[in-house]
Steps between C-alpha positions, in 0.01 A plus 500: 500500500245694358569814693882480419453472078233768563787719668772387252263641230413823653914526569585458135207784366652708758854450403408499104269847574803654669736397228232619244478870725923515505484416097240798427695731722840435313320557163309794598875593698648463144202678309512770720921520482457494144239766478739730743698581200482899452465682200758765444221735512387366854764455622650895383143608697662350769801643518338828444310475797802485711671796342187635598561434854863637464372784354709445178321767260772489220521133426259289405519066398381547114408140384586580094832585644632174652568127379490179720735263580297270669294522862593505853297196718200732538469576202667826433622566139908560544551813271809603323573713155713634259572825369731656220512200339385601162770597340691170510807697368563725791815411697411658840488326788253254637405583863229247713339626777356351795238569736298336778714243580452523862135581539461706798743778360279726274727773436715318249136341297454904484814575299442269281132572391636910452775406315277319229284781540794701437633392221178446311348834585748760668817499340434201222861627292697368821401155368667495208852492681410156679260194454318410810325209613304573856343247713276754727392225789711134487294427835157600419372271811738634721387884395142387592573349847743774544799215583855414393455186421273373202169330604707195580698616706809504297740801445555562165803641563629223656361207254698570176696219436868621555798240463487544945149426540515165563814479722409834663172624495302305780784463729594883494054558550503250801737736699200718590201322301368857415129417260583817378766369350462094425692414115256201446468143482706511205684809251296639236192314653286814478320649212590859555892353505440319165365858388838667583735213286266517222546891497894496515506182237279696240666797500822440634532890655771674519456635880213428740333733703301344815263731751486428850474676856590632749862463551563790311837430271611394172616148485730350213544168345687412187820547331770667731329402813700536837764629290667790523782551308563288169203545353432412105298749322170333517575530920592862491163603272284229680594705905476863294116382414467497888764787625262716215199366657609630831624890353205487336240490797739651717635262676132375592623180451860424627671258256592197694632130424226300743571141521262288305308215620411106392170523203563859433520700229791664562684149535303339247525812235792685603748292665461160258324641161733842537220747426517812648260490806402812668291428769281847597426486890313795562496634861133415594210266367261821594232482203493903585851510429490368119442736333744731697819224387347532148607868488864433621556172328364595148808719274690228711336220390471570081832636496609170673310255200650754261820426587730198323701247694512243230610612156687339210850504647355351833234225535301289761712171420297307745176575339638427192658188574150438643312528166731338321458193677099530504502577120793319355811570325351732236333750763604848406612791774 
């Protein structure tokens, strides 16, 4: 009797030590997650170590240059800003770009790191046509495992949440269950996603340029898609953006009407919001090719965010209907 209260006792120490041991792991698990939070300095140092390895001598991740959204699981700051917004006045058009989406396709963070680079330091009066907001790396996690998918395994690309998602999105991923390529447990689940919405809500742009490889085209979403013949004004200047895009670089990206996909931006941004969405696949996610699309894509590119789809005479009535709702009655165009 003795024996079995002395074994009883020794079982509950055990079981309270091990329940003590699993507590101070969580905590320090939590301390530590907590702690992983980078500094836009650090995590810039980072960034810059890997251009390093790509041999990227033109661009470089300043800190002063960026602000933060919020942070990807591990800890990586998700960076995004604005230029030409200072003169409140100016009625040029707003252009976001986005980079990084897909992590393993380097080529497209490139162009967007040269074109702030660009427009800050090289040719700074091209600016004042446009206002730009750039989002250099949406998967920052992804870019440092060199993957598609974020760190969860999602595809951004697939996760925004799109009026299809629910009724589509799994059951068109379980025809070939490709990770690469998995929307989610649910739309808009993932940080980097929530990044994109809060972009397009803020500054409601008038077209939307996203970099990708290596299919090598120029894919359209937005007013006038799959038509041709019909079209309203907006849908004639919203295709000349890309038909100039393709003259422009000479024909180094064909001009093509891709279809678009459950949780992506094209659906989400082009096809249901109506904003122009240009989605730049460049032929190869070579890091020693960057620099190389840069050269072709650039008088393409600023003459593109120059140019005005939306003017007084023609507006994006779905964004506006939008804001009206979010704001009230009184909300002003």
């Amino acid at each position: 009797m003795i024996k079995d209260y002395r074994n009883i006792r020794i079982t509950l120490f055990s079981c309270l030590f091990c329940t003590m041991l699993l507590l101070s792991t969580w905590v320090g698990m939590a301390m530590s997650e907590e702690s992983a939070i980078k500094t836009k300095e650090e995590f810039c140092s980072e960034v810059n170590a890997k251009f390093r390895e790509f041999e990227w001598d033109r661009i470089i991740c300043n800190p002063e240059r960026w602000e933060t959204y919020d942070y990807s699981v591990t800890g990586n700051p998700l960076l995004y800003q604005e230029f030409g917004f200072e003169d409140n006045d100016a009625n040029v058009p707003v252009n976001l770009v986005l980079c990084g989406v897909h992590g393993d396709e380097p080529t497209g963070i490139y162009q967007c790191f040269h074109l702030v680079r660009d427009i800050i330091f090289d040719n700074p009066q091209a600016a004042r046509k446009f206002k730009l907001v750039v989002a250099p790396i949406i998967n920052p996690d992804g870019f440092f495992m060199n993957t598609r998918v974020n760190v969860n395994g999602v595809d951004i690309n697939r996760n925004l949440p799109t009026k299809d998602w629910k009724r589509k999105a799994h059951k068109l991923w379980a025809k070939k269950k490709d990770p690469r390529r998995y929307p989610g447990k649910s739309s808009g689940s993932e940080v980097e996603t929530k990044m994109q919405e809060f972009l397009i809500d803020k500054y409601s742009p008038d077209k939307i340029l996203s970099f990708h490889a290596p299919l090598g085209f120029l894919d359209f979403d937005g007013p006038g898609d799959r038509k041709n013949y019909n079209l309203l004004r907006v849908e004639r200047r919203a295709k000349r953006v890309g038909f100039r895009i393709q003259k422009n670089t000479n024909q180094f990206l064909k001009f093509t009407d891709f279809r678009f996909y459950p949780g992506s931006l094209g659906n989400y941004a082009g096809n249901e919001k109506k904003i122009p969405t240009y989605t730049v696949e460049l032929p190869s996610a070579q890091s020693s090719k960057a620099h190389e699309y840069w050269s072709i894509m650039r008088v393409a590119l600023i003459k593109a965010m120059s140019y005005e789809i939306y003017d007084d005479k023609e507006f994006n009535r779905v964004i506006v209907s939008q804001n009206i709702r979010d704001s009230g009655p009184n909300t002003a165009y």
